[in-house]
C-alpha positions in Angstrom: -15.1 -4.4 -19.1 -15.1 -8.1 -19.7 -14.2 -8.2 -23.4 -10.4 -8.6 -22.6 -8.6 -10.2 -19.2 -8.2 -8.1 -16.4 -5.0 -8.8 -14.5 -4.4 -8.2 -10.4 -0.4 -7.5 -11.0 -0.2 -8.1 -6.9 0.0 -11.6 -4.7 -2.0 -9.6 -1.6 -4.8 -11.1 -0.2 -6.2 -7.8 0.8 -6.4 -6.4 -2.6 -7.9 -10.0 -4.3 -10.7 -9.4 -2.1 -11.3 -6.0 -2.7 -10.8 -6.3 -6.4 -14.1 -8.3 -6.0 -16.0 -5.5 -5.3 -15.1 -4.5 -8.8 -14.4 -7.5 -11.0 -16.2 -11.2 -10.7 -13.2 -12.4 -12.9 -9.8 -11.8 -12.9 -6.4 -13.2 -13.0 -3.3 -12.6 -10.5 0.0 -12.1 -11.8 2.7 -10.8 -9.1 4.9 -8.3 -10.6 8.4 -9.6 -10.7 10.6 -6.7 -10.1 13.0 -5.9 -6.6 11.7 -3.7 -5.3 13.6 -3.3 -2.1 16.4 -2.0 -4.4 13.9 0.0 -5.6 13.3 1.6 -2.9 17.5 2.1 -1.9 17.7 3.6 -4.9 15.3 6.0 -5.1 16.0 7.4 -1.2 19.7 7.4 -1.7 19.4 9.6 -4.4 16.5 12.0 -2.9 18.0 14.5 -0.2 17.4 13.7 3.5 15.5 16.8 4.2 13.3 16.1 1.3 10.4 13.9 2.5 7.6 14.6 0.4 9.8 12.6 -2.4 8.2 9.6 -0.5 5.2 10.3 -2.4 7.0 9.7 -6.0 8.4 6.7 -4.6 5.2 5.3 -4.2 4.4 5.9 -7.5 7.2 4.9 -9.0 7.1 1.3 -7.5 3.4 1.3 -8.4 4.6 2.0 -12.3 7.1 -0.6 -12.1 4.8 -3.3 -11.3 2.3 -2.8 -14.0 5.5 -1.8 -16.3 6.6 -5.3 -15.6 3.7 -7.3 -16.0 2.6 -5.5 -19.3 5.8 -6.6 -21.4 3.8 -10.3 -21.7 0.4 -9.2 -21.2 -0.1 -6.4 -23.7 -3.4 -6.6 -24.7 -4.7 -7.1 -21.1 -6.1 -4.4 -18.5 -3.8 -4.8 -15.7 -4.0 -3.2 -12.1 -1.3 -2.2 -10.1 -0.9 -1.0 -6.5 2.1 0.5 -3.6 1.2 1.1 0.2 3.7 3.1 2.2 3.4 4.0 5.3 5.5 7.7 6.2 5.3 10.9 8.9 7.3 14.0 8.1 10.7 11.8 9.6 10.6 8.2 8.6 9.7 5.9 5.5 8.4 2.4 7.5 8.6 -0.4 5.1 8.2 -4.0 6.5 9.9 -5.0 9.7 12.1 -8.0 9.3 12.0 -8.8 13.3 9.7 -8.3 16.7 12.5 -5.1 17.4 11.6 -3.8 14.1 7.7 -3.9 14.4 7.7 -2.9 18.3 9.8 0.1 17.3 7.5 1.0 14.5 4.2 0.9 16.4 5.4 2.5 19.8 6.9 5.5 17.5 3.7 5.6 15.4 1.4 6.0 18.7 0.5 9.6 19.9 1.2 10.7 16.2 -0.3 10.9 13.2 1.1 9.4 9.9 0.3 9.0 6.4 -0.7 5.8 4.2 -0.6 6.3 0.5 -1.6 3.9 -1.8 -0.5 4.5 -5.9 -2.3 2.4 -8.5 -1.0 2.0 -11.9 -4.1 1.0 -14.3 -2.0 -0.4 -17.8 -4.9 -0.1 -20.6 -4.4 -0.1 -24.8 -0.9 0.8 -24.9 -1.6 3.4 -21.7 -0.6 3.7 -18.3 -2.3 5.8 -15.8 -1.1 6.3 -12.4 -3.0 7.7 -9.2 -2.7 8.3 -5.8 -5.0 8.4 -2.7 -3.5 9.2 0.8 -5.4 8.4 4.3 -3.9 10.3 8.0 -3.9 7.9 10.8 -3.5 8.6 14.1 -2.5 5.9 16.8 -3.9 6.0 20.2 -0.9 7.8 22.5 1.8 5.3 24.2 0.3 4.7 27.5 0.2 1.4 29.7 -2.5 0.1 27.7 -0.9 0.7 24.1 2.1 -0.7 25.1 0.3 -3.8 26.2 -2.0 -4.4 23.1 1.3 -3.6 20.4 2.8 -6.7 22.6 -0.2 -9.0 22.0 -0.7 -7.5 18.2 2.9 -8.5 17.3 2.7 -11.5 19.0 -0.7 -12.9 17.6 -1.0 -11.2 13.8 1.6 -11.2 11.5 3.0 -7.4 11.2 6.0 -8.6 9.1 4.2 -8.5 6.1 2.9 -5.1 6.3 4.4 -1.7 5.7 4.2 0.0 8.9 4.1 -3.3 11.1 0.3 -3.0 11.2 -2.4 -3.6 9.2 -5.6 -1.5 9.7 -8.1 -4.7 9.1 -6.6 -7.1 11.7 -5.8 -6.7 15.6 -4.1 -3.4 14.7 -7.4 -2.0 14.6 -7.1 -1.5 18.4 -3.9 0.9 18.7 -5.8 3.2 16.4 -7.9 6.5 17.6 -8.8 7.7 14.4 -8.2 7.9 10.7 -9.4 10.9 8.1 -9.2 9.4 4.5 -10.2 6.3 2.5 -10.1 3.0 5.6 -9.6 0.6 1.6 -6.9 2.9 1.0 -5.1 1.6 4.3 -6.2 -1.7 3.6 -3.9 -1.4 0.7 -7.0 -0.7 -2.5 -9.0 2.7 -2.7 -11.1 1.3 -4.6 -14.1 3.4 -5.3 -11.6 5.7 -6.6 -10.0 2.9 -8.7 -13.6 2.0 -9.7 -14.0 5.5 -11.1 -10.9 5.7 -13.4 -11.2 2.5 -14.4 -14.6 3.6 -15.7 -13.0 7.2 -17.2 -10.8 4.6 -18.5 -12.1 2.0 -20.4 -15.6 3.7 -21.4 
């Protein structure tokens, strides 16, 4: 895989490193696409009760990305990706304040919630899309919970993270358990990713 450039089509930190699990070499070309009105889009068309569309959404924004970057970079391999964070109720994208991100964690605690991650792999002319989801489950919302999603918002930086929380920082303590992929949550499942690329390209 290093007869051609291999492009990261995503500014995270998160997924950079864990490219490099991968890839010694590669370039990082954010997407340019909005996808906040994407996202409107997409969930004012999709019927309230219908919340396994979230899924698709996923997808779709992981699609776009690579779509976007490919146009200029055609005879590249190019790697996209989309976390969402969802239960069987709510969609939780970013929080945009401290209301936001304290509302998300205390409803997230005592449950358990999904984080899906699509990747879009852009390859001769192709694209190939897959998904990977992980279940988390927050500790419940007792005295101590309430106390460390305080400190958590007020130390780390949840506003940059679907959910409010991301599983490799301080968040780490609200959690009880998680059955999946723990990359997946970081925002890359990347042994799977590793795999396809290799179905891929060989």
């Amino acid at each position: 895989m290093d007869n051609f450039d291999i492009i990261l089509a995503s500014n995270s930190q998160r997924r950079k490193e864990l490219l490099k699990f991968i890839f010694n070499k590669f370039k990082v070309i954010p997407a340019n696409i909005d996808e906040r009105n994407l996202e409107r889009k997409f969930l004012s068309e999709i019927a309230k009760d219908n919340k396994s569309k979230y899924s698709e959404l996923c997808d779709i924004l992981s699609f776009e990305k690579c779509k976007n970057v490919a146009t200029n970079y055609k005879s590249s391999l190019i790697i996209s990706a989309d976390t969402i964070v969802y239960d069987d109720m709510y969609l939780f994208g970013k929080p945009n304040n401290y209301e936001e991100a304290k509302f998300m964690l205390e409803y997230l605690s005592g449950k358990e919630h999904i984080v899906q991650t699509s990747v879009t792999i852009y390859f001769n002319n192709t694209f190939s899309t897959f998904s990977e989801k992980s279940y988390v489950s927050f500790y419940d919302l007792d005295e101590i919970q309430k106390a460390t999603i305080k400190s958590y918002i007020k130390n780390e930086n949840p506003y940059d993270k679907a959910g409010a929380y991301g599983i490799q920082d301080g968040a780490s303590l609200l959690i009880k358990h998680i059955n999946g992929d723990y990359f997946n949550i970081v925002g890359l499942p990347i042994s799977k990713l590793n795999r396809k690329l290799l179905e891929i390209v060989s």
